[in-house]
KEKE-3310 file (N, C-alpha, C; in steps of 0.2 Angstrom, whole numbers, plus 5000, padded with zeros to 4 digits):
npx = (4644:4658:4673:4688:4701:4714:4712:4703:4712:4721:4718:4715:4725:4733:4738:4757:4763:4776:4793:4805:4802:4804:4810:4825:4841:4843:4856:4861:4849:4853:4869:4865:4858:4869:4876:4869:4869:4884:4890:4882:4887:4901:4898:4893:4903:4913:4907:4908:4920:4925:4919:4925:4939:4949:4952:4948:4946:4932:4930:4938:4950:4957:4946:4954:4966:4958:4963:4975:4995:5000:4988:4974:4966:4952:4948:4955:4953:4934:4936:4944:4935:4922:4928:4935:4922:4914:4922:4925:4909:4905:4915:4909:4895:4897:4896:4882:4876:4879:4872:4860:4852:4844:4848:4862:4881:4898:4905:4900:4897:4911:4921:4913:4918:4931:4931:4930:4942:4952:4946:4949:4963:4968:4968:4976:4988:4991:4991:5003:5005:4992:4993:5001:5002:5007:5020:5031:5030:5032:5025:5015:5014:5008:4993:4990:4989:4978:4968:4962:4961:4951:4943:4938:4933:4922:4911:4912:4903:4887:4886:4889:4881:4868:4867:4867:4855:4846:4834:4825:4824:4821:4820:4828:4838:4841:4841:4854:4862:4861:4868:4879:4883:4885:4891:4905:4907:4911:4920:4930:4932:4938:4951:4955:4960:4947:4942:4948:4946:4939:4941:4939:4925:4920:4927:4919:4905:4907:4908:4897:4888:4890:4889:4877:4870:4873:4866:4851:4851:4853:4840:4827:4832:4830:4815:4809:4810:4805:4792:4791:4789:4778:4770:4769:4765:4752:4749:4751:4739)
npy = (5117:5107:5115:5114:5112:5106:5096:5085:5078:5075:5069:5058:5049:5037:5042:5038:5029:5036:5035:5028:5031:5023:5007:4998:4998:4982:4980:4983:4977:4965:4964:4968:4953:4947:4950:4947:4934:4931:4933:4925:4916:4917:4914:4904:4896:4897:4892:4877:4873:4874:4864:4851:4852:4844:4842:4856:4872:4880:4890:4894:4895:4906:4915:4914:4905:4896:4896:4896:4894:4877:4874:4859:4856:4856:4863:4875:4879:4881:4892:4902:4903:4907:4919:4928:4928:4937:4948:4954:4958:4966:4975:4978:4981:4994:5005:5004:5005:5017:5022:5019:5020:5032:5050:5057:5057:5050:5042:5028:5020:5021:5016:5003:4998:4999:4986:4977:4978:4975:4962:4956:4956:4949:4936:4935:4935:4924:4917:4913:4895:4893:4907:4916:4932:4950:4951:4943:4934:4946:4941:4937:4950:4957:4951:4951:4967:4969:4960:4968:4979:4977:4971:4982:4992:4985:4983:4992:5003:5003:5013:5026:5024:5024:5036:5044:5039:5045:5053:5050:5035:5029:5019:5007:5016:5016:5003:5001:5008:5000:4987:4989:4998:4987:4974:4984:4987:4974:4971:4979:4976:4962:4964:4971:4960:4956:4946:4932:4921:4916:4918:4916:4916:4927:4933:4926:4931:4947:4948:4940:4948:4959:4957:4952:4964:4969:4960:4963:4976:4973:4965:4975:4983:4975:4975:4985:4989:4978:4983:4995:4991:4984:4995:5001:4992:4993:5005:5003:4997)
npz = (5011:5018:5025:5020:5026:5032:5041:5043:5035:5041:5052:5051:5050:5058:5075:5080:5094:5107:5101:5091:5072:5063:5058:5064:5052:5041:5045:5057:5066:5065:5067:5080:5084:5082:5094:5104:5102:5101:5115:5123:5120:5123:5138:5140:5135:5145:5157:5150:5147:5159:5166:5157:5159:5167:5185:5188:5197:5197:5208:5213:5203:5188:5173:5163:5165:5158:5146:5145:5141:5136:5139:5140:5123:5121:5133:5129:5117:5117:5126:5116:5106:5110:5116:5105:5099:5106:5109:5096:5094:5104:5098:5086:5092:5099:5089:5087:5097:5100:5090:5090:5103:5113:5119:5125:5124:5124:5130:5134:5123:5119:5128:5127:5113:5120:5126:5118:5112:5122:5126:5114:5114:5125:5120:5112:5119:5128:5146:5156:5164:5177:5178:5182:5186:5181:5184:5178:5165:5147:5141:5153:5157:5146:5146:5157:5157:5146:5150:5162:5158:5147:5154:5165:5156:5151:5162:5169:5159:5156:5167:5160:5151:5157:5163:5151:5147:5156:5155:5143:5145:5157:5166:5161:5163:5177:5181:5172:5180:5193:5188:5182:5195:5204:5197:5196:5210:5212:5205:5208:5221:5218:5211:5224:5230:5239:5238:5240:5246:5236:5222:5208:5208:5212:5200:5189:5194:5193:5179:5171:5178:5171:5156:5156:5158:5143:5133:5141:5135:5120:5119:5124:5115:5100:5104:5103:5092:5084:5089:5082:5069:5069:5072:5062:5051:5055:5050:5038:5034)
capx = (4650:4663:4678:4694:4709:4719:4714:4701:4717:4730:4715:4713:4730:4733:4746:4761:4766:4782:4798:4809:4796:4808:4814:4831:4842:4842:4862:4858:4845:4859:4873:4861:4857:4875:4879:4866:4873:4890:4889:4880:4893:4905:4898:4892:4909:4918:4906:4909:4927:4925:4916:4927:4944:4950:4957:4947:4941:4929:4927:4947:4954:4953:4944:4960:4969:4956:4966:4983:4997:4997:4980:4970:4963:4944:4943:4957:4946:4929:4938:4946:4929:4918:4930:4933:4915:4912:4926:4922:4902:4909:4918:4903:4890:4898:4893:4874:4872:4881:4865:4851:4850:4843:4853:4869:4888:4901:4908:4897:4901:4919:4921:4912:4926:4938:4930:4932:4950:4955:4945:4954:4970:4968:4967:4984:4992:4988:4996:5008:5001:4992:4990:5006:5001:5012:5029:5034:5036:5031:5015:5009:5010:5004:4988:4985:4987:4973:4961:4960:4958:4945:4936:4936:4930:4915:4909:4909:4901:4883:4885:4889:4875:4863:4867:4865:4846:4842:4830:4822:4821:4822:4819:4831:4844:4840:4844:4861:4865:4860:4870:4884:4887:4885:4897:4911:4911:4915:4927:4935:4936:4942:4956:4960:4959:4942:4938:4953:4942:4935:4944:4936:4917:4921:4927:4911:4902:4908:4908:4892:4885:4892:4885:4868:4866:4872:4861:4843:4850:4850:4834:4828:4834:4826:4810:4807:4812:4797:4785:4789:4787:4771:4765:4770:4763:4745:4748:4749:4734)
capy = (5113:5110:5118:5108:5116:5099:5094:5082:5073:5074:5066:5051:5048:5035:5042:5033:5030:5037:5030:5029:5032:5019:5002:5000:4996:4976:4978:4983:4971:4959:4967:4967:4947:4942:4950:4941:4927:4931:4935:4920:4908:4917:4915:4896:4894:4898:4887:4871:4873:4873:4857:4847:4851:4839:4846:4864:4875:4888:4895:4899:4899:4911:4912:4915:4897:4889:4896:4896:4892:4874:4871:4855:4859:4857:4871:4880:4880:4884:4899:4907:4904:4912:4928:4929:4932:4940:4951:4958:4959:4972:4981:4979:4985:5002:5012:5002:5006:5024:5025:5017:5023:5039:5056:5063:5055:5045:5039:5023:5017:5022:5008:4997:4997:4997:4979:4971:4979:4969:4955:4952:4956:4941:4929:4937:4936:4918:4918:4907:4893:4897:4915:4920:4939:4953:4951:4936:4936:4948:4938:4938:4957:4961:4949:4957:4973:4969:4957:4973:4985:4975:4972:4986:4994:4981:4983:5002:5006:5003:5018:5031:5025:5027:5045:5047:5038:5047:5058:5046:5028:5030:5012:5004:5018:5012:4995:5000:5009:4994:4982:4994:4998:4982:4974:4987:4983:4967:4972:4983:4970:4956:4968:4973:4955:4957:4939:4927:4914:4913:4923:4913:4914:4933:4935:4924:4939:4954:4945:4939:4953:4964:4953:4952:4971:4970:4955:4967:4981:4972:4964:4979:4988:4972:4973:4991:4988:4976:4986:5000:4987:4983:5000:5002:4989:4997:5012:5003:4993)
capz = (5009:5024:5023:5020:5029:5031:5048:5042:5034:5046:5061:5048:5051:5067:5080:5083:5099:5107:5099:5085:5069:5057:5060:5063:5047:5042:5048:5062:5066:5062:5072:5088:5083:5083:5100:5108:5101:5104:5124:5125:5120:5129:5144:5139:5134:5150:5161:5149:5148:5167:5167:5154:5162:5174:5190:5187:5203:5195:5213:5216:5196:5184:5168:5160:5164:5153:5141:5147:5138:5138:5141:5133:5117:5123:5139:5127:5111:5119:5126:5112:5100:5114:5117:5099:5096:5109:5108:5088:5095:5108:5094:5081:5096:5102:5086:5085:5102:5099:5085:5092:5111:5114:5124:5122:5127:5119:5135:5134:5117:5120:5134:5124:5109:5123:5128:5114:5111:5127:5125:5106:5114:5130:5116:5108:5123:5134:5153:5157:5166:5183:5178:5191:5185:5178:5186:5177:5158:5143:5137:5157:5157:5140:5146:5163:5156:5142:5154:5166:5154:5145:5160:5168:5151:5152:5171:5171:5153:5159:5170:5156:5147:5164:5164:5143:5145:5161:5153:5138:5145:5165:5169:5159:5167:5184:5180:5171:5188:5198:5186:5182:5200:5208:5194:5195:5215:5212:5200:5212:5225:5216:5211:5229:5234:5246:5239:5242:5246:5230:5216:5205:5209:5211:5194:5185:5196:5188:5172:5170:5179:5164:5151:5155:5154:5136:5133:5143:5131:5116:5120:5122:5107:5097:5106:5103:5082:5083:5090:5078:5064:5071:5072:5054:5047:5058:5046:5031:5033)
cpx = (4655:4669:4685:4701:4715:4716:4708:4706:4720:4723:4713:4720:4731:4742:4750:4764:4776:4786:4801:4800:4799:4810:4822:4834:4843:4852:4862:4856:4852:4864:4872:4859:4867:4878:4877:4868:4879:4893:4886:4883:4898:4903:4895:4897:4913:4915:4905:4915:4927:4926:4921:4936:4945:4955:4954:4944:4940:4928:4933:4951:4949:4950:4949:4964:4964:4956:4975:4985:4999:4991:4977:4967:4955:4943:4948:4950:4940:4930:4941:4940:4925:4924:4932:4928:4913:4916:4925:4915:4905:4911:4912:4896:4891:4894:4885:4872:4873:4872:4860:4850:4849:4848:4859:4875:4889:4905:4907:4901:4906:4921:4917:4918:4930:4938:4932:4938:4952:4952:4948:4960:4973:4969:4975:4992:4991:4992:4999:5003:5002:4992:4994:5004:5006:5017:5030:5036:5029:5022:5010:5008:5006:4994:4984:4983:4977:4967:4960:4959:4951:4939:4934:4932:4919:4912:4907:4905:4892:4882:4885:4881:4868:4863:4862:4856:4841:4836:4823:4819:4824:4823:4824:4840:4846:4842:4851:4863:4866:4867:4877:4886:4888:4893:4904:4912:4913:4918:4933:4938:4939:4950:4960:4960:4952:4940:4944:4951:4938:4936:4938:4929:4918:4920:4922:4905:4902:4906:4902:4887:4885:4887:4877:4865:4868:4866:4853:4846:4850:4845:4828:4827:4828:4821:4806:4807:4805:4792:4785:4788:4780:4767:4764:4765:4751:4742:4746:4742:4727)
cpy = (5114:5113:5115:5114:5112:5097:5087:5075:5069:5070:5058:5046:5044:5038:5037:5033:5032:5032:5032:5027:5026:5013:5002:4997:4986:4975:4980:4981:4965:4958:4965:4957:4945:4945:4946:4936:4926:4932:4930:4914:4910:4915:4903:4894:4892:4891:4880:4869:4872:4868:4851:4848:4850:4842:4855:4866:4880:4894:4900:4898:4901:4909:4910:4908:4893:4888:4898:4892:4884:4869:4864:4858:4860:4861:4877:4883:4884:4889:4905:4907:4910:4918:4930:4931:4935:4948:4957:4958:4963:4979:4983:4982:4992:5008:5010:5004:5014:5027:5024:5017:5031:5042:5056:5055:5048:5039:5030:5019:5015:5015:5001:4995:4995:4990:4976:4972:4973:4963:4951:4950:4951:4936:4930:4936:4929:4920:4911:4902:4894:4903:4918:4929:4944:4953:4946:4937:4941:4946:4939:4946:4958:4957:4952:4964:4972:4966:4965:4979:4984:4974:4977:4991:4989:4981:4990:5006:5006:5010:5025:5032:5026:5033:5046:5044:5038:5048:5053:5038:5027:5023:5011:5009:5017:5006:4998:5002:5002:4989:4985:4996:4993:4978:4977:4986:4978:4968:4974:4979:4965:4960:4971:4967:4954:4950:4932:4922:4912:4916:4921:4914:4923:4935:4935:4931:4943:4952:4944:4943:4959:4960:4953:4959:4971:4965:4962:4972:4979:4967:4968:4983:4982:4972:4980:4990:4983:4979:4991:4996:4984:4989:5003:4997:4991:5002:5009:4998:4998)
cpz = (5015:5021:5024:5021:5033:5036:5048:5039:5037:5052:5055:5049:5057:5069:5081:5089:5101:5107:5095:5079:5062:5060:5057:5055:5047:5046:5055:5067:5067:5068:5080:5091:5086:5091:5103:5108:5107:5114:5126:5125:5124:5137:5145:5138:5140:5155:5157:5149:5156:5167:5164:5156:5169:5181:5190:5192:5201:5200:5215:5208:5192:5175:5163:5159:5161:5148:5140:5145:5138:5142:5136:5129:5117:5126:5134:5120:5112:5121:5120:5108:5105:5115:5110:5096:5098:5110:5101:5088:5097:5101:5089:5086:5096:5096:5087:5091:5103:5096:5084:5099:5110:5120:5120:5124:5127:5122:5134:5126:5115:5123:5130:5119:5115:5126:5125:5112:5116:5126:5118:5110:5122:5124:5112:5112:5131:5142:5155:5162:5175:5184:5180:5189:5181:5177:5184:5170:5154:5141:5144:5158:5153:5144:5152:5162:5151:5146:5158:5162:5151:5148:5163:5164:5149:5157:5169:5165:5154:5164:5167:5152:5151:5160:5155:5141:5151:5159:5148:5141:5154:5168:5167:5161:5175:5183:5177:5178:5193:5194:5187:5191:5206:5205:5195:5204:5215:5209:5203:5218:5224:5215:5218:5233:5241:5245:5238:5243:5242:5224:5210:5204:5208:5204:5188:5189:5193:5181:5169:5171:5172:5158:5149:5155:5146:5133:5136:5137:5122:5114:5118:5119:5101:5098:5102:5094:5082:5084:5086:5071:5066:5071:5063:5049:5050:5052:5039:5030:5035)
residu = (UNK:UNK:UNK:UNK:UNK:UNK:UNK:UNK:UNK:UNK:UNK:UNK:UNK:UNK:UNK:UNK:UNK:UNK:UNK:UNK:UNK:UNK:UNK:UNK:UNK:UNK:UNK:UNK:UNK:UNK:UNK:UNK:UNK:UNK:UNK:UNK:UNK:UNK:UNK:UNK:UNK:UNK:UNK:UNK:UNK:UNK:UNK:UNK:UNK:UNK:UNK:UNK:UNK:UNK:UNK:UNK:UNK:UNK:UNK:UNK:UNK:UNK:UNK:UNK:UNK:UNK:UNK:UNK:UNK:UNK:UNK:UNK:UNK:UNK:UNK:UNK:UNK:UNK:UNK:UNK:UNK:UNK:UNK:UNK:UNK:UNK:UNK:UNK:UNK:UNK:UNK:UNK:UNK:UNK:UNK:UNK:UNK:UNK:UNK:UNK:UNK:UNK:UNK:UNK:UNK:UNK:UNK:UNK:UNK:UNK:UNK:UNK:UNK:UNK:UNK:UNK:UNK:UNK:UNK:UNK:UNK:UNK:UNK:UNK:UNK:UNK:UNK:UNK:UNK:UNK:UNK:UNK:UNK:UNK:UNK:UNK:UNK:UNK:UNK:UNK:UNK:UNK:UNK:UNK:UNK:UNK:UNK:UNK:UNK:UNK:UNK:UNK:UNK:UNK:UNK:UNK:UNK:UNK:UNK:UNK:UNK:UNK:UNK:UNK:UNK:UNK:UNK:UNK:UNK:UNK:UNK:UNK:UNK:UNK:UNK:UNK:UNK:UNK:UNK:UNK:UNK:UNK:UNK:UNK:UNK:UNK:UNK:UNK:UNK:UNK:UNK:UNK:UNK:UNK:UNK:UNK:UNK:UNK:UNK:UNK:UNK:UNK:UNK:UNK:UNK:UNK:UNK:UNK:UNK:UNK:UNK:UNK:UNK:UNK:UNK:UNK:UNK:UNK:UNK:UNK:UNK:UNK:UNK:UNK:UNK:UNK:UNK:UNK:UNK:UNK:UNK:UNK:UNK:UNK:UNK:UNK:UNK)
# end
C-alpha cells in the first residue's frame, strides 16, 4: 500500500503562475475603470474645446484659456467636466495604485494625490483671460501656483514608481523611466521658455505624455486581474 505523506495531494494541485494569487477587490476594479475613463475625457476634452473655439491656437495657447474667465460655455464646460474627472480619478488612484503595484515607496502615490489636488484647484481658480500668469491678480496666482504644482506632480510620478517596480515588473519600469523622463523634460522646458514657438504644442506634450503612462498602468493592473481570474477559474474547474 503506498504511503500517503501529502505530496500526492499537494502535486494534484496546478501551480499558479507568478503574480497576485486573488483578484483585485470589485472597488478596485471599479476605481481602475473610472480612471481610464476619466484621463480619457480629459484629454478628449481639451482637444475638442480646441476645435469648437473660434479664434483658438492649440500650438501657442495654453490649456488653461479654454477655460478662462469668460470663456464660451462650450470649450469652458468640456474643460471643467474633463479635469473634474480627471482630477477625483487622480486622488481615487494614489492609494489603488499604493495597493495593487508591487516594491516599497510612497513617493509615487504621494505625487499622484498631489495631481489631482491641483488639478481640482485649476478649476477653483480660472486665469484671467489670456493666462497673463502670476503677477496680475489673486485668482492668476492661486492658478499658476496650482497648474504647476499639479503638473509637475503628474510628469515626475512615473519616476518614483520606476524605482518601486525595479525589482518585480522591470519592463513596465523602463517604460515609466522612458515616459517619466521624457515628460518631466518637456515640463522643464516649457517652464524655462525653451519652447516659445509653440507653448501650446509643448504643453499638450508633457500632458499627454503624463497621461498615457497612467492609462499603460491601469491597463496593466486590469490586464493582470484577468489573468488571475482566469487562473482561478483553471483551479476551480
Amino acid at each position: 500500500m503506498p504511503r500517503d505523506d501529502g505530496r500526492t495531494a499537494a502535486s494534484a494541485v496546478p501551480r499558479s503562475a507568478p503574480g497576485p494569487a486573488a483578484r483585485a477587490p470589485r472597488w478596485v476594479r471599479g476605481t481602475l475603470w473610472f480612471g481610464l475613463v476619466a484621463v480619457t475625457a480629459y484629454v478628449l476634452g481639451w482637444l475638442v474645446a480646441g476645435r469648437v473655439r473660434d479664434g483658438y491656437d492649440p500650438s501657442q495657447q495654453a490649456i488653461s484659456e479654454l477655460f478662462e474667465l469668460g470663456a464660451p460655455w462650450p470649450s469652458r464646460g468640456l474643460m471643467i467636466v474633463g479635469l473634474a474627472l480627471s482630477g477625483v480619478a487622480f486622488l481615487l488612484l494614489a492609494p489603488v495604485l499604493d495597493r495593487c503595484l508591487p516594491g516599497e515607496g510612497r513617493l509615487g502615490p504621494v505625487l499622484v494625490a498631489v495631481a489631482g489636488i491641483g488639478t481640482l484647484g485649476v478649476i477653483a481658480a480660472p486665469c484671467s483671460p489670456g493666462c497673463p500668469g502670476a503677477a496680475t491678480t489673486p485668482f492668476d496666482l492661486w492658478h499658476t501656483i496650482a497648474a504647476g504644482v499639479g503638473y509637475g506632480a503628474l510628469v515626475l510620478a512615473p519616476l518614483p514608481f520606476a524605482w518601486r517596480l525595479r525589482s518585480a515588473e522591470r519592463t513596465l519600469a523602463v517604460w515609466s523611466v522612458v515616459i517619466g523622463g521624457v515628460a518631466g523634460a518637456l515640463f522643464l522646458g516649457y517652464l524655462g521658455g525653451a519652447f516659445a514657438a509653440a507653448p501650446g504644442l509643448a504643453q499638450r506634450g508633457f500632458n499627454t505624455l503624463a497621461d498615457a503612462w497612467y492609462v499603460l498602468i491601469v491597463v496593466w493592473l486590469l490586464r493582470r486581474d484577468r489573468r488571475v481570474s482566469g487562473r482561478g477559474r483553471e483551479v476551480t474547474t
